[in-house]
N, C-alpha and C positions, 0 to 999 in steps of 0.2 A: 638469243641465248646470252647468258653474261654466269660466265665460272668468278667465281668466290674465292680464288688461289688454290693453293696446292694444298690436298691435305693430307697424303703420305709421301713418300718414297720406299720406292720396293730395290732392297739393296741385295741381289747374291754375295754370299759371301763361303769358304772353305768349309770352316768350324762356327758354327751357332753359338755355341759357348764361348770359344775365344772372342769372336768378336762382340757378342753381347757385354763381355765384361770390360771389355776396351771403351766401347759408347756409355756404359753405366759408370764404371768405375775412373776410366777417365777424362770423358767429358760431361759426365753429368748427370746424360738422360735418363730416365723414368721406364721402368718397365711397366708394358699392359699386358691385361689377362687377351689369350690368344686364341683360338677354338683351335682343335686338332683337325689341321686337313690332311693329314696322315705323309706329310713329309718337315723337316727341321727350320724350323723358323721362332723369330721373336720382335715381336712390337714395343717398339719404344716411343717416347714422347718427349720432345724436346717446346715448353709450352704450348703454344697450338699447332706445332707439327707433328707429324709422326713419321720414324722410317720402321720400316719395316725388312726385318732381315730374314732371308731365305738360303738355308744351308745348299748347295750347289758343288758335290764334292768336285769337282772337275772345273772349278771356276777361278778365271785367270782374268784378270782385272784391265777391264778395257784404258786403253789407251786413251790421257784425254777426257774422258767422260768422270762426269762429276758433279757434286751438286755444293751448297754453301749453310755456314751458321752466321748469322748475323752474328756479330760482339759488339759492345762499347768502348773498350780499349783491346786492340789487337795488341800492341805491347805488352798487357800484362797477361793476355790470355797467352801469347804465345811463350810469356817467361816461366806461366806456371805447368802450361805441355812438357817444356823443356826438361823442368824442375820433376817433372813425370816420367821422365826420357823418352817420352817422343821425339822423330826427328821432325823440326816444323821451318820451313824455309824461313826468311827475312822477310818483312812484309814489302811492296812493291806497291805505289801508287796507283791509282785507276784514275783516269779523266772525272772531272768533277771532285778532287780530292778525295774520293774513297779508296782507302787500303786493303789488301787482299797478302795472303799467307797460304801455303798448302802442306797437309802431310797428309799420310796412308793409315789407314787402319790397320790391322791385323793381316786380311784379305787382299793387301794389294790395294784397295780402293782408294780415289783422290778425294781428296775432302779439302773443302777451302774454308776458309778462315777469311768474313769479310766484316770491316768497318765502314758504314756508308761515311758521307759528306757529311759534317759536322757532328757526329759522334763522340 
């Protein structure tokens, strides 16, 4: 067997609308057409990723758990969150020179903010 990477992420979230316009409108991603599986959800595309958000009225944002956007410059990405009024930490070095930043969505969720080693 040999997997090919990740090709979504399935993300609960409160409100479908609030957080789809958070992903869309403030970091970027691309909305996809979705089939009705007869509960609230929406797929987005972030180049060849996708996450995919699933309305979850009851959903309280695990601790910890969290996935990442790669960037090329984590300073200017995190100056223009800012400039969006997100709250988005300071970025923090990782071994091998990669930097790493986090903020929340709408939903509570952790999202990281990562700069590999020479970027």
């Amino acid at each position: 067997m040999k997997l090919k990477g990740v090709h979504h992420v399935s993300l609960n979230v409160a409100d479908v609308e609030e957080a789809g316009r958070f992903y869309v409108e403030v970091l970027g991603l691309e909305v996809l057409p979705r089939p009705d599986f007869g509960f609230p959800g929406m797929w987005l595309r972030s180049e060849a990723q996708e996450i995919h958000l699933m309305g979850v009225e009851t959903h309280e944002a695990p601790e910890g758990q969290h996935f990442a956007f790669r960037v090329d410059d984590i300073e200017g990405t995190i100056e223009e969150l800012r400039g969006k009024g997100v709250e988005v930490s300071d970025p923090m070095p990782l071994p091998g020179g990669a930097r790493q930043a986090f903020l929340r969505d709408p939903s509570g969720n952790l999202v990281e903010i990562n700069q590999p080693a020479g970027a």
